[in-house]
C-alpha positions as CSV (number, residue, x, y, z in Angstrom):
1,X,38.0,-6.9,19.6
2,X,37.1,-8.4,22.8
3,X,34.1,-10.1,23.8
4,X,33.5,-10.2,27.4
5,X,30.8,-12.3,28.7
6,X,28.6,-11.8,31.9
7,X,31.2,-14.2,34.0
8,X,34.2,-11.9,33.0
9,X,36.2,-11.2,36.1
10,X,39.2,-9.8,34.8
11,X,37.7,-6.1,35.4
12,X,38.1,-6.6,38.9
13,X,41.3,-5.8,39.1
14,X,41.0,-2.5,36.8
15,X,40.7,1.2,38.7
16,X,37.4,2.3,38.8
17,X,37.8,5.1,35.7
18,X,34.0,6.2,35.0
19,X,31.7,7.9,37.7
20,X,30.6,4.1,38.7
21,X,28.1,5.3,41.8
22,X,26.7,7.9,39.1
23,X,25.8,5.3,37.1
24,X,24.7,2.4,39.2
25,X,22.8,5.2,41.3
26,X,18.8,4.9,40.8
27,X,18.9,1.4,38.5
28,X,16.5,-1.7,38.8
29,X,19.4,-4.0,36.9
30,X,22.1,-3.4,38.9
31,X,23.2,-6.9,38.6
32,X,23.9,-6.4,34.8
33,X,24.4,-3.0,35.1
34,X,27.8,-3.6,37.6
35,X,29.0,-6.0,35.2
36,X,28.8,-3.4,32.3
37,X,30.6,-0.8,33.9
38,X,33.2,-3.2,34.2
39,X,33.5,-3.9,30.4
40,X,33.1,-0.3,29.6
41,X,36.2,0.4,31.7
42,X,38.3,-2.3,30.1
43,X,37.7,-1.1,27.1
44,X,38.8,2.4,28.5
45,X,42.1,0.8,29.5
46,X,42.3,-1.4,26.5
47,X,41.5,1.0,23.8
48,X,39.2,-1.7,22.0
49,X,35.9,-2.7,21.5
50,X,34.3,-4.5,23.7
51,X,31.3,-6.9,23.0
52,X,28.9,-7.5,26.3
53,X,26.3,-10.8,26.2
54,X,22.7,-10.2,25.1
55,X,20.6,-7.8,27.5
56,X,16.7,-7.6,27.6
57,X,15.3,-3.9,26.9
58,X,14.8,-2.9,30.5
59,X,18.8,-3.1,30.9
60,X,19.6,-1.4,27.7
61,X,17.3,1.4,28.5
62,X,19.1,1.4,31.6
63,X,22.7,1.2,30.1
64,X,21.6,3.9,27.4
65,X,20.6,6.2,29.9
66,X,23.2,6.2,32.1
67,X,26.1,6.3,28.9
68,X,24.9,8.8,27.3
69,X,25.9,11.6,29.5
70,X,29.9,9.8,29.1
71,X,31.9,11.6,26.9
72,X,34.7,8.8,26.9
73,X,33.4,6.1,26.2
74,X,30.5,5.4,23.0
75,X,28.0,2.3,22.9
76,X,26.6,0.6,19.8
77,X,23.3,-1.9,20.3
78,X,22.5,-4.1,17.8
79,X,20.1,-7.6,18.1
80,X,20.2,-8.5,14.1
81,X,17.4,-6.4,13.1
82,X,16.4,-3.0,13.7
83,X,13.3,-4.1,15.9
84,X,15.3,-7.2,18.5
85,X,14.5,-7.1,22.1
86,X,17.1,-9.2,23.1
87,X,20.6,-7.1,22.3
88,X,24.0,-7.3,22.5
89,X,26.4,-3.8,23.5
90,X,29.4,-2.7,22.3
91,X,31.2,-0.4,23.9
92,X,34.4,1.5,23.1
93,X,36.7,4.6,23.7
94,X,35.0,7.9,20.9
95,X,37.7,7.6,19.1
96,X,38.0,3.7,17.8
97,X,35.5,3.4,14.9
98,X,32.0,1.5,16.0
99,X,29.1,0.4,13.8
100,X,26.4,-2.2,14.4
101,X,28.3,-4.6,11.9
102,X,31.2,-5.0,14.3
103,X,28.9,-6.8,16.7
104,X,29.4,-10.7,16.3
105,X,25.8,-12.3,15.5
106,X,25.2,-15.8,14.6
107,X,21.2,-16.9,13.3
108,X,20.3,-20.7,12.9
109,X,17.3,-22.3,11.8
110,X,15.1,-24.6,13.6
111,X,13.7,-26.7,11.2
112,X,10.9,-29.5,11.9
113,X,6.9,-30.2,11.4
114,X,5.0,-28.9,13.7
115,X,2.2,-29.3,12.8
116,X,0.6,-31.6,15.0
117,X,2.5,-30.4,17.9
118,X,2.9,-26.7,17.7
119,X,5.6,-25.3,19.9
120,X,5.6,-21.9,21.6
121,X,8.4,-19.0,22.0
122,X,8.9,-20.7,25.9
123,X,9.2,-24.2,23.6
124,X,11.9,-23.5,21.8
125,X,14.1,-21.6,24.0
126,X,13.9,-24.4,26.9
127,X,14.8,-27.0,24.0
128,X,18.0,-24.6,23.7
129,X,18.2,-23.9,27.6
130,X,18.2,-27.7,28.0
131,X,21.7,-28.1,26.1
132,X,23.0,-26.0,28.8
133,X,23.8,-22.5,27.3
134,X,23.0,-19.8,29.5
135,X,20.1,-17.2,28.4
136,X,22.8,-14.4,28.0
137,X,24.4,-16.7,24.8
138,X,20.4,-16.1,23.4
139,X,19.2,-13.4,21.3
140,X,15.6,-13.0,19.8
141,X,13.4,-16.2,18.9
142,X,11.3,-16.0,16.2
143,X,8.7,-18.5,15.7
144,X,7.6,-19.5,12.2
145,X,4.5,-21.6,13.0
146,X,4.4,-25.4,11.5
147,X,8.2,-25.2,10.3
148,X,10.1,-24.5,13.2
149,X,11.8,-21.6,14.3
150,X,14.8,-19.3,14.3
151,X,17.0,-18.2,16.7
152,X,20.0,-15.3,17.4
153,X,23.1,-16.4,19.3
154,X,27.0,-15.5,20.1
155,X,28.7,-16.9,17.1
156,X,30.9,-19.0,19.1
157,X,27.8,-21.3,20.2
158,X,26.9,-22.4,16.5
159,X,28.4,-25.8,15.9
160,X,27.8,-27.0,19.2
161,X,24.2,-26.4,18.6
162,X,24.1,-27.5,15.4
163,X,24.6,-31.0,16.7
164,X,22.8,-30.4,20.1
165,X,19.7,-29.3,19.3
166,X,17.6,-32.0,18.0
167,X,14.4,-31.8,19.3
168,X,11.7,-29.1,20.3
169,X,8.8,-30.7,22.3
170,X,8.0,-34.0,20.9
171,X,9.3,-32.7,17.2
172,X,12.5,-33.7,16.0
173,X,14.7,-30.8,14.3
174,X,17.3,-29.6,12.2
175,X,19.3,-26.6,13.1
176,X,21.6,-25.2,11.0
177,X,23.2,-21.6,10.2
178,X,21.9,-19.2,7.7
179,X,22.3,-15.5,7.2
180,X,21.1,-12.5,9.1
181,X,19.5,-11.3,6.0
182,X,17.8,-14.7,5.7
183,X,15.8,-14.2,9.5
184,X,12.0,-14.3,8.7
185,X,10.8,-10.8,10.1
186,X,7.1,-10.4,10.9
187,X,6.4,-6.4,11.0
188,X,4.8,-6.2,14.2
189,X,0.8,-5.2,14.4
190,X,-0.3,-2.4,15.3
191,X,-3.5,-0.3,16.3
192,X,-3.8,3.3,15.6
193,X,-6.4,5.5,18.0
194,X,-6.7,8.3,19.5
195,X,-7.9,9.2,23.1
196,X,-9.1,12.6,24.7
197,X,-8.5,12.8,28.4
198,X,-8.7,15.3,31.5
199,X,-4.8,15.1,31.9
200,X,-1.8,12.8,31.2
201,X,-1.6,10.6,33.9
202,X,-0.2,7.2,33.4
203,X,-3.4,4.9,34.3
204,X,-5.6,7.1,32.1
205,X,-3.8,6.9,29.0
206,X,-2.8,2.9,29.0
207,X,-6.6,2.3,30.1
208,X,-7.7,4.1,26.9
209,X,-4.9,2.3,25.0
210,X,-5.1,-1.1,26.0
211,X,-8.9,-1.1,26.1
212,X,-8.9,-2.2,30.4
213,X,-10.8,0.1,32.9
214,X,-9.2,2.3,34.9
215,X,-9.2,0.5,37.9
216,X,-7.8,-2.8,36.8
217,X,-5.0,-0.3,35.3
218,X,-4.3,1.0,38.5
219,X,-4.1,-2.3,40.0
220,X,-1.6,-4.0,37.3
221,X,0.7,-0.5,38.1
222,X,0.6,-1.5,41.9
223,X,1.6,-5.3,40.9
224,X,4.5,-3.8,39.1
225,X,2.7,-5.1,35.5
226,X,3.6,-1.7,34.2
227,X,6.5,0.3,32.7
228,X,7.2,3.4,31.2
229,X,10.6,3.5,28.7
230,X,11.2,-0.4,30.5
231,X,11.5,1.2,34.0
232,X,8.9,-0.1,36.5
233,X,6.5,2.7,37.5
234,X,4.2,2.5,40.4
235,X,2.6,5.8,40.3
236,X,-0.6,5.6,38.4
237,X,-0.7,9.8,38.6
238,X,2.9,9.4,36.8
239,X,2.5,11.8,34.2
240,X,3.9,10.3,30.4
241,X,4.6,12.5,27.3
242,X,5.0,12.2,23.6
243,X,7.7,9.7,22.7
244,X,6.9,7.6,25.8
245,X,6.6,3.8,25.8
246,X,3.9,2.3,28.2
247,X,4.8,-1.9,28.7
248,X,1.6,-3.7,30.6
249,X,2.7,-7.7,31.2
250,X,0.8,-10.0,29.0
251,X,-0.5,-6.8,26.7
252,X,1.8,-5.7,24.5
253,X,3.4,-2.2,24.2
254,X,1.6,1.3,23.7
255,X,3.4,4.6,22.1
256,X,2.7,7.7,23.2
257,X,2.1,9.7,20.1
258,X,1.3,13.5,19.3
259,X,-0.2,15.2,21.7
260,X,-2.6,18.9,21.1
261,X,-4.5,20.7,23.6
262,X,-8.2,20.9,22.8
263,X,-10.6,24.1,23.2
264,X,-11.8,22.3,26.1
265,X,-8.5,22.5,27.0
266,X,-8.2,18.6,26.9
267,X,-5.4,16.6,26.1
268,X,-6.2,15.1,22.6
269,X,-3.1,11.9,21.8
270,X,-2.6,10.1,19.4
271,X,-1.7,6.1,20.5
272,X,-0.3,3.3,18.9
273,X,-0.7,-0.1,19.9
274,X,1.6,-2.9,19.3
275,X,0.1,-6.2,19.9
């Protein structure tokens, strides 16, 4: 197995072997998005897997969208648990076997009272920052209130933060390893409701959803606060379907349910809400 960071630049001197404008054609990340066709095609010439960095959603929307129409080459995502953000890719040629499990992860707990000085998500990933691992090396952080925190990383980063990181804030730590299985998972919270509107436009629906007015929702799409499936949308008449996921910055994330046609012929959808 190989595991290619962002910084790789061994692919430069490969021949380009997958449709590369196709699939840089049209994205926001293009950045990350370069750099990924360059580990899919070494593992094209290399006939192994091939484990990128971790990648926020917008790029593996972006990366999942573009591979999918590829019939030579497969990708597997997988953050530690089924609900991660933060996700690593690993990318191979159809026929060499690929399952979540081959994807290194490493989790560590963050362990410390904090309960005179309560430390935020932001807290505890500049405490890791500030050791001087790049945010690619980072996975998911899950904050466990009073007692610290937990975080995902590359394998290959445990021991040296096991005796870097010492302190969070003003609150002196303990990190240490400890199992996937052993990551304290909050379900997430959701809201169940359903809205009735004149069509399915885009500022209609995440209005209803995310309990804002209309025009404020029309405003945060113009500021670029908005995405639909993780890809910035600035149409507020963009018309969203079932399955859709609506992002507004600083609200959370709203699912586009079922959706029936009324007598009034109104569109009747069902929403959920994930705060």
């Amino acid at each position: 197995m190989l595991i290619i960071g962002l910084n790789s630049t061994s692919a430069n001197i490969i021949l380009n072997m997958l449709p590369r404008e196709t699939l840089l054609k049209g994205v926001e990340n293009r950045t990350e998005i370069t750099r990924i066709v360059d580990q899919a095609e070494i593992a094209v010439k290399t006939w192994e897997v091939v484990v990128s960095d971790f990648f926020s959603p917008p790029v593996i929307a972006e990366v999942e969208n573009g591979f999918s129409r590829l019939t030579d080459i497969e990708i597997v995502v997988w953050g530690g648990y089924p609900q991660a953000e933060r996700r690593r890719i690993g990318i191979a040629r159809p026929e060499i076997p690929l399952e979540q499990p081959q994807i290194p992860l490493a989790a560590l707990d963050i362990a410390g009272n904090f309960l005179f000085d309560p430390a935020s998500h932001r807290d505890f990933l500049g405490a890791i920052l500030a050791t001087g691992i790049v945010r690619e090396k980072i996975g998911d952080i899950i904050v466990l209130g009073e007692r610290g925190g937990q975080v995902i990383v590359v394998p290959e980063l445990v021991e040296f933060l096991e005796t870097s990181l010492t302190q969070v804030r003003s609150v002196p730590v303990k990190t240490q390893q400890i199992e996937l299985s052993e990551l304290k998972i909050r379900p997430p919270k959701t809201k169940e409701m359903t809205t009735v509107e004149a069509s399915m436009r885009l500022d209609a629906i995440a209005s209803a959803g995310f309990g804002m007015s209309r025009s404020k929702m029309s405003d945060a799409i113009n500021r670029g606060d908005v995405r639909v499936n993780w890809k910035e949308t600035s149409q507020s008449s963009y018309n969203v379907k079932s399955g859709d996921l609506i992002t507004v910055r600083g609200k959370g994330r709203l699912e586009v349910g079922e959706v029936a046609i009324t007598k009034k012929q109104r569109y009747r959808i069902q929403l959920t809400r994930f705060q």
